[in-house]
C-alpha positions as CSV (number, residue, x, y, z in Angstrom):
1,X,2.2,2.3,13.0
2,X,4.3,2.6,16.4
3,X,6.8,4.4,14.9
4,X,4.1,6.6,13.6
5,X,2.0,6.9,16.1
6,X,4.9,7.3,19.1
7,X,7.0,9.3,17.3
8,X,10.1,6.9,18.0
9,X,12.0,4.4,16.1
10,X,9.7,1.4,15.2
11,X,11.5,-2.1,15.5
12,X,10.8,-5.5,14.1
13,X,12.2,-8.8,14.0
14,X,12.1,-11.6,11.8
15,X,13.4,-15.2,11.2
16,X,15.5,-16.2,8.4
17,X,14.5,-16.5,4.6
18,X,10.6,-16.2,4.0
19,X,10.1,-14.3,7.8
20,X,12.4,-11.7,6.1
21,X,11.3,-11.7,2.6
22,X,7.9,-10.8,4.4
23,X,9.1,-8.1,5.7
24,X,10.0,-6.1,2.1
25,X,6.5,-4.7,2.1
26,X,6.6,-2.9,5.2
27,X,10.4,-2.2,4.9
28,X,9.0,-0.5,1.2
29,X,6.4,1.4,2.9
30,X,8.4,3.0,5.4
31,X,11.0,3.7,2.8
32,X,8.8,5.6,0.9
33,X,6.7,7.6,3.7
34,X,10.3,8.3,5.7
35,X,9.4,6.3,8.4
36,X,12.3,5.4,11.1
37,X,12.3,1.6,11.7
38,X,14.8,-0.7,12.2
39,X,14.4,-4.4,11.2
40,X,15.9,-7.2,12.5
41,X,17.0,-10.6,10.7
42,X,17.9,-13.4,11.4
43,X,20.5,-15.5,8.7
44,X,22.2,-19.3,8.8
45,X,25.7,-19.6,10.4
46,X,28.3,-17.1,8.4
47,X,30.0,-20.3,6.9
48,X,26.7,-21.7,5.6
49,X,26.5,-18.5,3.2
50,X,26.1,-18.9,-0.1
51,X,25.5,-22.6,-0.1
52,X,21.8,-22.5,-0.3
53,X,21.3,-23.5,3.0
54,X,17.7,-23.7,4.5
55,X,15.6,-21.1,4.6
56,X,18.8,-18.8,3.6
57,X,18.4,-15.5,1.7
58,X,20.4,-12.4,0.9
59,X,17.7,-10.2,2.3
60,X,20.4,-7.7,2.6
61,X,20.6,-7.7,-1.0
62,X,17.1,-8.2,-1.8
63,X,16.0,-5.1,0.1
64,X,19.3,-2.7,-1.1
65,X,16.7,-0.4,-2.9
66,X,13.9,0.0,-0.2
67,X,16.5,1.4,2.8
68,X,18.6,4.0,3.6
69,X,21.5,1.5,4.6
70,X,21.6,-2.2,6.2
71,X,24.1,-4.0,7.9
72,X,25.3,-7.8,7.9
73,X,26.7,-8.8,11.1
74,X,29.1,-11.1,10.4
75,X,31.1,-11.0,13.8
76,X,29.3,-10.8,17.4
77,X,31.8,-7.9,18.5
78,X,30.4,-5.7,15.9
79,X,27.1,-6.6,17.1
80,X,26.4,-3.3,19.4
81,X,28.5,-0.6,17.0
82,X,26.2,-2.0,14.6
83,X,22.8,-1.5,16.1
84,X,23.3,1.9,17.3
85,X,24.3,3.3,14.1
86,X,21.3,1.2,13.0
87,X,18.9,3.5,15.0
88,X,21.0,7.0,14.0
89,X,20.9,6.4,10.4
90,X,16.8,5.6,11.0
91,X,16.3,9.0,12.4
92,X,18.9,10.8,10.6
93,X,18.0,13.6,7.8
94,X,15.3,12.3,6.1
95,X,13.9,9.0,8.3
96,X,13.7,5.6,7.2
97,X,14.0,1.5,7.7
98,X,17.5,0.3,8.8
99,X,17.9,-3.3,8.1
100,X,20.4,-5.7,10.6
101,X,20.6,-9.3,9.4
102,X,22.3,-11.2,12.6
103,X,23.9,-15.1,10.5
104,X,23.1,-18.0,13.5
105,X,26.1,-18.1,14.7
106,X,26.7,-14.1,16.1
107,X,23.5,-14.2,18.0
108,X,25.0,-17.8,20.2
109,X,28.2,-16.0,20.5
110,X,29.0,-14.0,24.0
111,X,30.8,-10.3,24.1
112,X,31.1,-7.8,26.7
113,X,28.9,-5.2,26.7
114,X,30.5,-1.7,26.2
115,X,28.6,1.0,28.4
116,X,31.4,3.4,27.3
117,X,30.5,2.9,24.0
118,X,29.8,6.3,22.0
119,X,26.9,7.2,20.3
120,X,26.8,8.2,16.7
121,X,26.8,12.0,15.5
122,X,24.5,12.3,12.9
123,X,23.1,16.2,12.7
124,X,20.8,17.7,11.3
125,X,22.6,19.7,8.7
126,X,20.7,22.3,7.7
127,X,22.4,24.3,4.3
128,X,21.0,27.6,5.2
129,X,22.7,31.1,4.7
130,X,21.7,34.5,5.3
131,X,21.1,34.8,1.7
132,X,19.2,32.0,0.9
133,X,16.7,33.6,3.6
134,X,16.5,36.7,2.3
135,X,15.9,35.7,-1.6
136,X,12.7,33.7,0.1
137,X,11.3,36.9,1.9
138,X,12.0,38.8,-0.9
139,X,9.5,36.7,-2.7
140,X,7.4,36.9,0.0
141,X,6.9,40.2,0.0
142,X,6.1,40.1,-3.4
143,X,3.8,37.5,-3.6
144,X,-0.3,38.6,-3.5
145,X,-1.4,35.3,-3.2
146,X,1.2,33.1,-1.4
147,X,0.2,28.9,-0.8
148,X,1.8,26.9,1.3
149,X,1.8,23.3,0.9
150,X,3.0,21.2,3.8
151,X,3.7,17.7,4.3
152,X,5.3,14.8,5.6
153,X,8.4,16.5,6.2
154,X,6.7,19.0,8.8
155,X,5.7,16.3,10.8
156,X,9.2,14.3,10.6
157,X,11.1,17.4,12.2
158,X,8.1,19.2,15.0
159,X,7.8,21.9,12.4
160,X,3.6,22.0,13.3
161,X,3.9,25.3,14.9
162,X,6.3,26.9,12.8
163,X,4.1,25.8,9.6
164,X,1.4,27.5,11.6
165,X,2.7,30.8,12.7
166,X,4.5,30.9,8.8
167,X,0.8,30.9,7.6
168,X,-0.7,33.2,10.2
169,X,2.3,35.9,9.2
170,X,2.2,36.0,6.1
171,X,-1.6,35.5,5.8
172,X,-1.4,32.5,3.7
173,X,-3.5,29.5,3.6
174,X,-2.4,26.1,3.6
175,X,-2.4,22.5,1.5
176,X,-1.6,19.1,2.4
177,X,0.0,16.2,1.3
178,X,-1.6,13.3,2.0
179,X,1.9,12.4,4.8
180,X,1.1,15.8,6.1
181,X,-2.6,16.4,7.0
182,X,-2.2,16.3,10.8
183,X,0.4,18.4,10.4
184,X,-1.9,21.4,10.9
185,X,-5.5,21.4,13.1
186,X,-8.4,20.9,11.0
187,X,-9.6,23.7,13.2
188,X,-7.3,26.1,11.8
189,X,-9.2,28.5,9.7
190,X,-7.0,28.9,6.7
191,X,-6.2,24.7,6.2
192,X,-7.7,23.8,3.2
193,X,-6.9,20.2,3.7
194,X,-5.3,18.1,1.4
195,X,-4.3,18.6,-2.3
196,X,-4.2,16.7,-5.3
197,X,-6.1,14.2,-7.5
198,X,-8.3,13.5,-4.2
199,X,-8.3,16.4,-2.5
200,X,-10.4,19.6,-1.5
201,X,-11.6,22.0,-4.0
202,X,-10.8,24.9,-1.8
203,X,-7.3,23.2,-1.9
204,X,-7.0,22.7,-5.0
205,X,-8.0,25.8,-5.6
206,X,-5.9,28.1,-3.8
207,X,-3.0,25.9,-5.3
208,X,-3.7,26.5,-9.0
209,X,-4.1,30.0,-8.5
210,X,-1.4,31.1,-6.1
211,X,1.6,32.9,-7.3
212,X,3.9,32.0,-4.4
213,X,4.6,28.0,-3.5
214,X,5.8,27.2,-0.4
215,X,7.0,23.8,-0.4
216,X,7.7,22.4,3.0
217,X,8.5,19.0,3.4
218,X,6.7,17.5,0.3
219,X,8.1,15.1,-2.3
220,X,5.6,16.3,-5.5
221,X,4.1,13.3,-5.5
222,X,2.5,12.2,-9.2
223,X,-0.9,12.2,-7.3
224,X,-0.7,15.8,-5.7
225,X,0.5,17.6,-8.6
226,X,-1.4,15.7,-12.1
227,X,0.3,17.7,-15.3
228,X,4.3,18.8,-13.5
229,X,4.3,21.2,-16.7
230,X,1.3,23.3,-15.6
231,X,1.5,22.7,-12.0
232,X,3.2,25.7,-11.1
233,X,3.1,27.6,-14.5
234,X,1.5,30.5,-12.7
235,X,3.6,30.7,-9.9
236,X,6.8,31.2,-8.0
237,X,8.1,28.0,-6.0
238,X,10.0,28.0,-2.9
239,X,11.2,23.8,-1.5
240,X,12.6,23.3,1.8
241,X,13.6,19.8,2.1
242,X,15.5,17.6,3.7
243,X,16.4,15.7,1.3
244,X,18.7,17.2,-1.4
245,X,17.9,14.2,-3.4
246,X,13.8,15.5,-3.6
247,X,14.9,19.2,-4.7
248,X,13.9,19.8,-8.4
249,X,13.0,16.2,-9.3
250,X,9.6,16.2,-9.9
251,X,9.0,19.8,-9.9
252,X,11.7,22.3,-11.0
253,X,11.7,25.3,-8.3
254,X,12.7,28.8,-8.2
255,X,14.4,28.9,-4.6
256,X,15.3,25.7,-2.7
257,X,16.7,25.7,0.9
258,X,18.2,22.1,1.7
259,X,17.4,21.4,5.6
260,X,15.5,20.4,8.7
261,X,11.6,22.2,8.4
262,X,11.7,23.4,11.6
263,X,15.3,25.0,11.5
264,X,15.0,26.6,8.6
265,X,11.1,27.9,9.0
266,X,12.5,28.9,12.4
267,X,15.5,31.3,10.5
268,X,13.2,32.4,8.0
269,X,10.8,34.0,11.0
270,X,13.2,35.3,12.5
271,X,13.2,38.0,10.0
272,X,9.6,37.9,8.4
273,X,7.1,40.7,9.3
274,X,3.5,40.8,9.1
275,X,1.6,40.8,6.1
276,X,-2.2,40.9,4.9
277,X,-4.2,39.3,1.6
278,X,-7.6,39.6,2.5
279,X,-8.6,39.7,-1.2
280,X,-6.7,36.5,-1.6
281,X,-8.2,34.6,1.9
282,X,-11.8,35.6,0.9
283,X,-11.0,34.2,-2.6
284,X,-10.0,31.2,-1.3
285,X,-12.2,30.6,1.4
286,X,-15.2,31.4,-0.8
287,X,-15.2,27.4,-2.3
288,X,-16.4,24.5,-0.5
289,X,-13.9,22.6,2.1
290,X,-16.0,19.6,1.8
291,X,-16.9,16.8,-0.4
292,X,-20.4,16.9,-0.8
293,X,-22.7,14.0,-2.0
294,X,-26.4,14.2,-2.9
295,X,-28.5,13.4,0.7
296,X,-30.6,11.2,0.6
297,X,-32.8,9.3,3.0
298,X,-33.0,6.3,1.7
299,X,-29.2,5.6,1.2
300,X,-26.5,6.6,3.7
301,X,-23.2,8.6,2.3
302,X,-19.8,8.3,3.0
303,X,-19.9,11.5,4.9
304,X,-23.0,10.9,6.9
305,X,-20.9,7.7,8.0
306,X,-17.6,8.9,9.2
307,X,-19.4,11.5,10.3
308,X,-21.3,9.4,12.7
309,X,-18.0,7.6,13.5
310,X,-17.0,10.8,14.6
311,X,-19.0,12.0,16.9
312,X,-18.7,8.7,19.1
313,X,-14.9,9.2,18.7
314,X,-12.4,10.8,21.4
315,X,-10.9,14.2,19.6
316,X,-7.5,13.0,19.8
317,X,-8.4,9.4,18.4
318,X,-5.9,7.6,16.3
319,X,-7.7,6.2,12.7
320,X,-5.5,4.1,10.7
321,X,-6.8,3.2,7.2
322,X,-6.0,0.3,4.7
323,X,-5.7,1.6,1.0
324,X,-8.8,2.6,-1.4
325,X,-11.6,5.0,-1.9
326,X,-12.1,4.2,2.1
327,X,-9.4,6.3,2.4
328,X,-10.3,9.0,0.7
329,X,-13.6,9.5,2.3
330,X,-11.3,8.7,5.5
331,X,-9.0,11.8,4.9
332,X,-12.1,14.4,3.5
333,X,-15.0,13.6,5.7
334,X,-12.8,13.1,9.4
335,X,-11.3,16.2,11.0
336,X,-7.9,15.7,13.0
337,X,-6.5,18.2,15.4
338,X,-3.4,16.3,16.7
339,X,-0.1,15.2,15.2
340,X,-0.1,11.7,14.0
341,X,-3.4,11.2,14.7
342,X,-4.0,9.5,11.0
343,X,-2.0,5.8,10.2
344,X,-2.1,5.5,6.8
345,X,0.0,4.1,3.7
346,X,1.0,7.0,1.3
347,X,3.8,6.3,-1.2
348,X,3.4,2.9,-1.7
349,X,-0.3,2.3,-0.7
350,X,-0.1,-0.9,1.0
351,X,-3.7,-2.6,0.7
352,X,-3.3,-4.2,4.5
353,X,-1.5,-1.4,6.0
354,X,-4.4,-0.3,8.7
355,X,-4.8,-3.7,10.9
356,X,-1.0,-4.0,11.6
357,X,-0.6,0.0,11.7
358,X,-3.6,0.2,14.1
359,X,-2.1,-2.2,16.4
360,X,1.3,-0.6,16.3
361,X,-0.4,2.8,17.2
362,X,-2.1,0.5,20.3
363,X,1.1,-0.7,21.7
């Protein structure tokens, strides 16, 4: 929720055996909704390993699958190397936990700390040529009815503006993934909010109809796309990603452009003129953009709720949700204008998520 919510690198520590075997849910979550966090362990003495000693645990092995890399310290002068390249893996290419487990005995020890130390170099590599640009506007300027579905990944790299002014040249509306709905205002006249099993008809729509996809920042997730066969039958299908790992695994594209969102949609503007699809926005814009329920006076709605919420709410109010049908009529029925204005638990929908993330977002 901090790491959300700030925009930095979201740290916690733990004690030894069950305080970090508590920590595999979170660790999970952030794995899967590339958040940067680095988590803390503590172990028994290095020469107590492996003898089932109390409260001992491999949590380094027990949480090899849910992190982009972890570390065990097993010698105090390795101690500061170890946390900074801790924090640049977090917030290297695609974001992510970082675990450090720190045996008994490094954290009594004493070393000299090194204020000449180096910091890591971990770029943004962005596999971009001049070509790969021009095969996307050429099926740009193609494309009648272009879609752009934005998520996560736009709000991991700053790419809000450049999603924006993408849309507003090449006069194409936009989706979201669940990760990215604050990515653009709810104000903006051509977001259609969210996509998927849960999301907006006007959405879902636009998306099923379109015959240019531009994927920016989005892992197909089973719940945005339903049937991968037909999901983009009808269409072309353009990924930018940062992870080369996400490219034609769930959904196989017809262009992909491996790289940070923002440098790339920043390339590809460079050279993109202005285009027009009225036809195609008044199509689009013709369906509802909100879940309606039957009014009634003697029973309140879901809508008629959050809506009340709100009103009494600052605009730039942070909502964090648990996991549910709550948070579906959270993400329909509230409006968010801001970047990370909504906490809430995507890829692994962690039932629990929205007390902890809430005070996170508080700190």
């Amino acid at each position: 929720g901090y790491a959300r919510a700030s925009g930095k690198t979201g740290v916690v520590l733990a004690t030894s055996g069950p305080g970090a075997t508590n920590l595999v849910t979170g660790i999970a979550n952030a794995y899967l909704d590339s958040v940067p966090m680095v988590a803390v362990t503590g172990n028994v003495a290095v020469n107590n390993l492996g003898k089932d000693s109390f409260q001992e645990v491999d949590i380094v092995g027990v949480t090899q699958p849910v992190v982009k890399h972890n570390f065990m310290v097993r010698d105090v002068s390795e101690l500061q190397k170890t946390i900074k390249e801790a924090f640049a893996i977090a917030n290297a290419g695609r974001k992510g936990p970082v675990l450090i487990d720190i045996p008994k005995n490094v954290q009594i020890d004493e070393w000299e700390y090194d204020e000449n130390m180096e910091e890591p170099c971990m770029e943004r590599k962005t596999e971009c040529g001049k070509n790969d640009i021009s095969e996307v506007l050429e099926m740009i300027k193609k494309a009648e009815r272009p879609f752009i579905y934005a998520g996560g990944g736009v709000l991991a790299s700053g790419a809000e503006e450049e999603v924006l002014e993408l849309s507003r040249r090449i006069d194409a509306p936009v989706g979201l993934s669940m990760m990215g709905i604050t990515a653009i205002p709810a104000s903006y006249p051509l977001n259609l909010g969210m996509c998927g099993m849960h999301g907006r008809y006007a959405s879902i729509m636009a998306q099923s109809d379109c015959d240019l996809l531009i994927a920016v920042g989005v892992r197909f997730s089973d719940r945005a796309t339903g049937d991968v066969d037909e999901y983009t039958k009808k269409c072309m299908t353009v990924h930018i990603d940062i992870d080369r790992a996400e490219i034609n695994k769930n959904v196989q594209t017809d262009h992909h452009i491996i790289g940070d969102a923002k440098q790339v949609l920043n390339l590809l503007l460079e050279r993109l003129p202005q285009y027009e699809h009225k036809e195609w926005k008044d199509f689009v814009l013709s369906f509802p953009r909100e879940t309606e329920y039957g009014e009634s006076e003697s029973v309140l709605t879901p809508k008629q709720v959050l809506s009340a919420i709100a009103r009494k709410c600052p605009q730039d109010s942070i909502v964090a949700t648990d996991v549910g049908q709550h948070q579906m009529w959270a993400i329909q029925h509230l409006h968010f204008d801001y970047p990370g204005q909504l906490l809430t638990s995507g890829g692994f929908g962690t039932m629990g998520f929205g007390l902890g993330a809430a005070i996170g977002a508080k700190v």
